[in-house]
PLY file of the C-alpha trace (Angstrom):
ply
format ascii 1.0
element vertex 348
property float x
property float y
property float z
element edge 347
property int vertex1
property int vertex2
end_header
0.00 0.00 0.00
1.45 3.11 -0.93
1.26 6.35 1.89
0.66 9.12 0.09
3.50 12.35 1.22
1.89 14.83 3.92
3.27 18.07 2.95
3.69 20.57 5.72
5.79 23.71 5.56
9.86 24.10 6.23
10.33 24.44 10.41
11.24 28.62 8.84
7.77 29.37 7.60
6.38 27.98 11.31
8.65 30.68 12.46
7.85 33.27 10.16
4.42 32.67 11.20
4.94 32.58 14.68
6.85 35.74 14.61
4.21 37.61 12.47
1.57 36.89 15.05
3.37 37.52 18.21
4.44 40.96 16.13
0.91 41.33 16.05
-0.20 41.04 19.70
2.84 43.18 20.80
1.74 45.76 18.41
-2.31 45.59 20.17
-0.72 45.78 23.28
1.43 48.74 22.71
-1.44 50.81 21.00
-3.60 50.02 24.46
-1.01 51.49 25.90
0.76 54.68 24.44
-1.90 57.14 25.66
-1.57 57.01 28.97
1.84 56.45 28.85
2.19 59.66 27.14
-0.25 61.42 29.61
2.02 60.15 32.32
5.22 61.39 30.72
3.72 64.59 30.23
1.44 65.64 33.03
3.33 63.18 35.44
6.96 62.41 34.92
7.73 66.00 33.43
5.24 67.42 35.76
3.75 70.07 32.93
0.32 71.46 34.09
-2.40 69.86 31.78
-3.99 71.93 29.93
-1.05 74.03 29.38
0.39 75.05 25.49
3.74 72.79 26.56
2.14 70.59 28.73
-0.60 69.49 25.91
2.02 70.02 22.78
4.29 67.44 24.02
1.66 65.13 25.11
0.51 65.35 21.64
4.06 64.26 20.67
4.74 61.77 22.81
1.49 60.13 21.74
1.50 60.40 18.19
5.10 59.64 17.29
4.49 56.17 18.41
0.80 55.86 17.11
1.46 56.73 13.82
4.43 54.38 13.63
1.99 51.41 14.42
-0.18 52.28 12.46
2.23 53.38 9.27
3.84 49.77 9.87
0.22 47.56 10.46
-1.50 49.09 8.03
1.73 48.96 5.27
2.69 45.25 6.37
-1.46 44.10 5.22
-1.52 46.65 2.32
2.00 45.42 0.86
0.13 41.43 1.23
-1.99 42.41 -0.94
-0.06 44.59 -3.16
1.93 41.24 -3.83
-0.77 39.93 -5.99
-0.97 42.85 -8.14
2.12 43.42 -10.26
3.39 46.45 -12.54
3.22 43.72 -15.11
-0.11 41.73 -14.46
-1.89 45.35 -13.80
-0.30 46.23 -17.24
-1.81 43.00 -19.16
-5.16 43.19 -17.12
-5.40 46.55 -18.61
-4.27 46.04 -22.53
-7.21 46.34 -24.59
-9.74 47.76 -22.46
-11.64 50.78 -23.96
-12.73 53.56 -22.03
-15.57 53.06 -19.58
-15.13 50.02 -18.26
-11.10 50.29 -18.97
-11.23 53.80 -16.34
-12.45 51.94 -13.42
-10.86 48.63 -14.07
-7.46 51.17 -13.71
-8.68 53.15 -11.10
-9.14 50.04 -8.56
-5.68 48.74 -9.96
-4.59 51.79 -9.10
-5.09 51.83 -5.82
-3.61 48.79 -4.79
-0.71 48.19 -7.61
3.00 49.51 -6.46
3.54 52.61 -7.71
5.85 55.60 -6.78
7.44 58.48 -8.78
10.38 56.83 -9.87
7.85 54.53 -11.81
5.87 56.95 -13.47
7.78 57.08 -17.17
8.00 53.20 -17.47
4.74 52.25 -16.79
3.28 55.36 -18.94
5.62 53.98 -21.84
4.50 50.36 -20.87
0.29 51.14 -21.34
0.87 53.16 -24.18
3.34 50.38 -25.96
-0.06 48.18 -25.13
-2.61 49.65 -27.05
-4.06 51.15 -23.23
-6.08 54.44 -24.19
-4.60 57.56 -22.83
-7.26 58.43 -20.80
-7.61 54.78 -19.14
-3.99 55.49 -18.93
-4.34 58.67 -16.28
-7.44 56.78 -14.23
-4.29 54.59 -13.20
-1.48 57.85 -12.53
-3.97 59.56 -11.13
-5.62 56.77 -8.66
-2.02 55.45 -7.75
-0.58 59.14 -5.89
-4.14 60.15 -4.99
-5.67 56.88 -3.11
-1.94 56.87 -1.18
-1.77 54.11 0.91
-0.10 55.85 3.82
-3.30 58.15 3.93
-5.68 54.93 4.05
-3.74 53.61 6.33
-4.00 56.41 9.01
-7.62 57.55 8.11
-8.61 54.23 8.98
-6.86 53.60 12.01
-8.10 57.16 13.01
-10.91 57.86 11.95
-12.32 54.20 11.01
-13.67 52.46 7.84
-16.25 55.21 6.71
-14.09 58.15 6.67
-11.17 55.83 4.99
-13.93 54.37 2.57
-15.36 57.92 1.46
-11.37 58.68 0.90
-10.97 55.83 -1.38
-14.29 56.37 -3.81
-13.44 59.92 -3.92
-10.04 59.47 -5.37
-11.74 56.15 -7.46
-14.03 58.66 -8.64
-11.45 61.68 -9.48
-9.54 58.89 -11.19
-12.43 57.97 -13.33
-13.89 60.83 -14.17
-10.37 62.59 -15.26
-9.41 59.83 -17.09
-12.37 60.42 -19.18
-12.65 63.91 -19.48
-8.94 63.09 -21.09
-9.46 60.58 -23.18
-12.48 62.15 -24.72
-10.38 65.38 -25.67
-7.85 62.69 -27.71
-4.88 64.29 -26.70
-2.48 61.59 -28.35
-0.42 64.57 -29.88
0.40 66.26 -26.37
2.38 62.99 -26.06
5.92 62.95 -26.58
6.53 61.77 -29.92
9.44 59.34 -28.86
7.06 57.31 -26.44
5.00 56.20 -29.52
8.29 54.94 -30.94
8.98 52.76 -28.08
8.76 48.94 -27.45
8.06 48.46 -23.95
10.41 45.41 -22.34
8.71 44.64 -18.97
9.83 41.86 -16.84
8.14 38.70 -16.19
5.58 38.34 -13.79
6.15 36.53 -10.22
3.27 37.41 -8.36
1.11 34.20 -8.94
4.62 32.24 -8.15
4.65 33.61 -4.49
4.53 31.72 -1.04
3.07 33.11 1.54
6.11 33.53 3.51
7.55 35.20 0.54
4.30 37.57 0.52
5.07 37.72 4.10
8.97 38.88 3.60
8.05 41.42 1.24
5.76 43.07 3.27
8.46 43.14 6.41
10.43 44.68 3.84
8.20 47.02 2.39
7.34 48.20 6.24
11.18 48.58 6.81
11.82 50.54 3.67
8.87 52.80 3.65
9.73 53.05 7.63
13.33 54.58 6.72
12.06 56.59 4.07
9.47 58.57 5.70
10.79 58.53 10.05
12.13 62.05 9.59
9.21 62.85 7.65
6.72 61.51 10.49
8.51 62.93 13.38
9.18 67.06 11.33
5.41 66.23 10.94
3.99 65.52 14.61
6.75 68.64 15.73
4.68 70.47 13.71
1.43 69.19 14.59
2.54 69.14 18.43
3.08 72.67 18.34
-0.10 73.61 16.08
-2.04 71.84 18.59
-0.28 73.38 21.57
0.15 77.03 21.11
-2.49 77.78 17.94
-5.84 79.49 19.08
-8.68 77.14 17.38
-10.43 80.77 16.42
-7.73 81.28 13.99
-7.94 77.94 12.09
-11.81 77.22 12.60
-12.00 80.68 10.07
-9.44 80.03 7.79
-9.82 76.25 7.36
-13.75 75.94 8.05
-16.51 74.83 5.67
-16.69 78.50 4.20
-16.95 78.33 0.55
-13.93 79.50 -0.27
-11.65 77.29 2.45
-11.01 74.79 0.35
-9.68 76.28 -2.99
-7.58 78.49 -1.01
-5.70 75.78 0.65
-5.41 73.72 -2.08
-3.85 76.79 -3.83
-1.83 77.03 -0.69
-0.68 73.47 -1.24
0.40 73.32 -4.98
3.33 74.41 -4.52
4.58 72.38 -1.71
6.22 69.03 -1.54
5.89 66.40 1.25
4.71 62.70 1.88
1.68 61.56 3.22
3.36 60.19 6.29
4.43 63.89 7.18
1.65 65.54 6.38
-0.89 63.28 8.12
0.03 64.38 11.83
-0.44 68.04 10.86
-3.61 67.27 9.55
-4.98 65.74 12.38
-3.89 68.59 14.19
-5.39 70.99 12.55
-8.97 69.12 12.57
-8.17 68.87 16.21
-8.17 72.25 16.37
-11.20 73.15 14.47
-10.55 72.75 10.68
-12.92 71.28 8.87
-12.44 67.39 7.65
-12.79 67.89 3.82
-10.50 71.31 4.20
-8.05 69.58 6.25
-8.15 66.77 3.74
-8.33 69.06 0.70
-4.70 70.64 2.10
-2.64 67.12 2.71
-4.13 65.36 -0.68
-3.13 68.48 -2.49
0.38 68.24 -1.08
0.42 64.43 -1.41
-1.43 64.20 -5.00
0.01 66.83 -7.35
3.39 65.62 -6.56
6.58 67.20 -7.59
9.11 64.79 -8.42
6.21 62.91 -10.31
5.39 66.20 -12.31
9.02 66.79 -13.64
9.71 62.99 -14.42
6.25 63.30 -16.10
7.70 66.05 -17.94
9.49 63.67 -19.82
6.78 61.48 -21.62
3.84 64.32 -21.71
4.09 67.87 -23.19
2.90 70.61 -21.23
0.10 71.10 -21.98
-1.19 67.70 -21.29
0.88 68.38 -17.81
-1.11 71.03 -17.05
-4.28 69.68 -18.05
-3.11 66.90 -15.67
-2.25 69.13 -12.99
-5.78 71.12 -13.51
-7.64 67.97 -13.48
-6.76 66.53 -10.24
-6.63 70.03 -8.30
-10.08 70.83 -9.67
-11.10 66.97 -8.09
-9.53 67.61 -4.69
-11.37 70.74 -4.55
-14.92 68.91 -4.70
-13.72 66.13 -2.69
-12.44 68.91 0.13
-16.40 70.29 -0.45
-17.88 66.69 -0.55
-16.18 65.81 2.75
-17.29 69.30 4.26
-20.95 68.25 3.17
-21.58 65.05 4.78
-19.63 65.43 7.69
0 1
1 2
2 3
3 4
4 5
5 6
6 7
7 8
8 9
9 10
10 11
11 12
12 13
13 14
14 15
15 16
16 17
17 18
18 19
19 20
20 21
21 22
22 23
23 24
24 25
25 26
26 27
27 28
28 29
29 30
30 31
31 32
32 33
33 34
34 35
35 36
36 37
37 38
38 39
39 40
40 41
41 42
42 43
43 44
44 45
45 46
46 47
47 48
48 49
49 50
50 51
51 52
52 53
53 54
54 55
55 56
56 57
57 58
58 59
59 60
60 61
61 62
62 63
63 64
64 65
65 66
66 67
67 68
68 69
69 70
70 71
71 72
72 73
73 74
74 75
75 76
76 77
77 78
78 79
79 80
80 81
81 82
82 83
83 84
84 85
85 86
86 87
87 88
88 89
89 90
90 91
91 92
92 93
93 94
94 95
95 96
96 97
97 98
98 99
99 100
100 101
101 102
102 103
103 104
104 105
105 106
106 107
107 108
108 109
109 110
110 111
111 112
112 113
113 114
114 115
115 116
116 117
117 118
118 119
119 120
120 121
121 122
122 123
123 124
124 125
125 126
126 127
127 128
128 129
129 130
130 131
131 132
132 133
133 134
134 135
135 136
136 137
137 138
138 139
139 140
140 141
141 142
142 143
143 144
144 145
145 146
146 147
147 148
148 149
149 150
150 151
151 152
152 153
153 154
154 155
155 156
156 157
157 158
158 159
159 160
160 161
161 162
162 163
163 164
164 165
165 166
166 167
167 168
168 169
169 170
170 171
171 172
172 173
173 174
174 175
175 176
176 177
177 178
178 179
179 180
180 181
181 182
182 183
183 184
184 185
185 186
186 187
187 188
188 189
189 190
190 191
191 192
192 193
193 194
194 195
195 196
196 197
197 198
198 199
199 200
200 201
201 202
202 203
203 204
204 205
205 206
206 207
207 208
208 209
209 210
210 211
211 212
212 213
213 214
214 215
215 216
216 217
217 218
218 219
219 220
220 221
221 222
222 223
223 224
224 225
225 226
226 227
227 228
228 229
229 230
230 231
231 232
232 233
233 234
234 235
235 236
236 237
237 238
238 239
239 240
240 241
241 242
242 243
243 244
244 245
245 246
246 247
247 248
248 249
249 250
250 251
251 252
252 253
253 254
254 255
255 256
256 257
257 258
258 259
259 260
260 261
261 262
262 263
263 264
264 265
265 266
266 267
267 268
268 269
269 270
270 271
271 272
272 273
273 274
274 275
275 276
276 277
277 278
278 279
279 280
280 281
281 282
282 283
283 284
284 285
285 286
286 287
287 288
288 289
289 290
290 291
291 292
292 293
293 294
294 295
295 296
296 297
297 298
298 299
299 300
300 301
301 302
302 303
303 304
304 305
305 306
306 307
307 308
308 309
309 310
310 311
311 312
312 313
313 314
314 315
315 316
316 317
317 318
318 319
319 320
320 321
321 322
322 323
323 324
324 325
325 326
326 327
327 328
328 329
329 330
330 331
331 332
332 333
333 334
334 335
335 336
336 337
337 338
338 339
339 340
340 341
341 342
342 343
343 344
344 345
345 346
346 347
C-alpha cells in the first residue's frame, strides 16, 4: 500500500508565522497602551500642568510619534500582502485592450492597490501606451495610484475608522475615473511625446502568482522597513509640527481660515500646490489641525493636495507628456480635490 507524502511547511515558515503573530499582539498591546503612557510622561513624569500650550504640545508628541508608527507599519505590512498579488506587469496585461468606460475603473481600482511611486511613473506610462491602453484609461491609473496613497488609508482608517477611509478611497476612485475620461475624450495623443509612440516596452516577467506566503510575508516586512526609513524624519518634522499647532495655535484662527466657508477649500489647495511632502508627514499636521477646528474635507483638501500633485512625479512626467497635457493633468486633479475637500465638508 502506498502512503501518500503529507506536505507541511519548512520548520522557517512555522517561524515566520509565529513571529508575524506575536508581532501582532505586541503591536495591540502597545497601541492600548501609548496614551496614557504619554499622559504620564507629560502631566506626570515632566510634571507640565495639563492643559497648558507645553504641557498638551508634548503630550501630543509623545502620543502620536508612536501611534502613527503602528499604524504606518500595520496598516503597510497588510496593504503590501496584498499589493503582492498585483504586479506592474499583471496590472499592465489586465489593462491592454480595455476601452474607455469600463477600462477607467478597471485602472482606477488597480490603481489603488498596484506599487507605484514616482520613480515609476515614465516606465509604466511607456508600458500602457506600448499596449494599445487608451490615454485616458492610462491617467485613471497615474492619477488613482498618488491620490488613493496608501499611507493616507492607512492612518484615516486607524483614526478615523472604515467610513471616513472608505469615502477617501471612492473619492479618489471617482477623481480617477472621471479625469481619465474627461482626457481621453479630448484625444490628446499629440500632447504625447513623440518618442514614447516609438517605443517597445520590455517589462519583466511576472512573479506574483509564483509567491509563497512567507515570501508575501517577507516582502511586506520589507516594504514596512523601507517605507519606515524613508518617511521617520518625515513623520517625526510632521507631529513637531502638529505638536506645536495643537499646543500654542488658538482654534479661532484655524476654525476661520480652514472651516466649511466656501472658499476654504480652494484656497488651501492653492496654498498646497506648490509644496512638496509625503503623506506620512503631512498626516500628523492634519490631524492637528482638525483637532483644532478645521474642517475634515478642508483639512483633507490641504494634505491630498500636497500628497497628489506631486513634484518629483510632475518633472519625471515632464518627460513622456508635453505641457500642456501636464497642465491639463495638474488642472484635473486640483479641480477633483477641490470637490472632494467640499464633498467631505458636506456630509460630515
Amino acid at each position: 500500500m502506498t502512503t501518500l507524502p503529507v506536505s507541511s511547511s519548512p520548520p522557517s515558515s512555522w517561524r515566520t508565522y509565529l513571529l508575524v503573530l506575536l508581532s501582532a499582539v505586541l503591536w495591540i498591546f502597545a497601541y492600548s497602551v501609548i496614551q496614557p503612557l504619554a499622559n504620564w510622561v507629560a502631566y506626570g513624569a515632566l510634571n507640565l500642568p495639563q492643559g497648558s500650550h507645553l504641557g498638551d504640545a508634548i503630550a501630543f508628541f509623545l502620543y502620536d510619534v508612536p501611534k502613527i508608527f503602528l499604524l504606518l507599519s500595520g496598516m503597510i505590512f497588510l496593504i503590501t500582502i496584498l499589493r503582492t498579488f498585483f504586479s506592474p506587469e499583471r496590472t499592465r496585461n489586465l489593462l491592454g485592450g480595455k476601452r474607455q468606460g469600463i477600462g477607467n475603473v478597471l485602472a482606477g481600482m488597480l490603481g489603488i492597490v498596484t506599487p507605484f511611486c514616482s520613480c515609476s511613473a515614465v516606465p509604466l506610462f511607456i508600458g500602457f501606451v506600448e499596449s494599445g491602453i487608451p490615454l485616458g484609461v492610462t491617467f485613471s491609473f497615474l492619477i488613482a495610484a498618488p491620490v488613493i496613497n496608501e499611507v493616507a488609508l492607512a492612518l484615516l482608517f486607524g483614526m478615523y475608522g472604515w467610513k471616513i477611509a472608505g469615502l477617501y478611497v471612492v473619492s479618489g476612485l471617482v477623481i480617477s475615473i472621471i479625469a481619465g475620461l474627461i482626457i481621453g475624450s479630448l484625444h490628446l495623443e499629440a500632447w504625447v511625446e513623440d518618442f514614447v509612440w516609438q517605443m517597445v516596452y520590455r517589462g519583466s516577467e511576472d512573479d506574483s502568482s509564483k509567491l509563497t506566503w512567507k515570501d508575501r510575508i517577507s516582502r511586506a516586512w520589507e516594504a514596512v522597513k523601507e517605507i519606515v526609513v524613508k518617511v521617520w524624519l518625515y513623520v517625526i518634522i510632521g507631529i513637531g509640527i502638529g505638536a506645536a499647532i495643537h499646543g500654542y495655535v488658538p482654534m479661532d484662527a484655524l476654525t476661520g481660515l480652514m472651516g466649511k466657508t466656501w472658499w476654504s477649500v480652494p484656497l488651501v489647495v492653492l496654498i498646497a500646490l506648490p509644496l512638496y511632502s509625503n503623506a506620512a508627514g503631512m498626516f500628523p499636521i492634519m490631524v492637528a489641525l482638525i483637532e483644532k477646528g478645521a474642517a475634515m474635507g478642508t483639512a483633507l483638501a490641504f494634505m491630498m493636495a500636497v500628497v497628489g500633485v506631486s513634484l518629483p512625479e510632475t518633472i519625471l512626467l515632464r518627460r513622456v507628456l508635453k505641457p500642456k497635457l501636464i497642465a491639463l493633468f495638474i488642472g484635473v486633479v486640483t479641480v477633483s480635490i477641490i470637490i472632494t475637500g467640499y464633498l467631505f465638508n458636506l456630509i460630515l
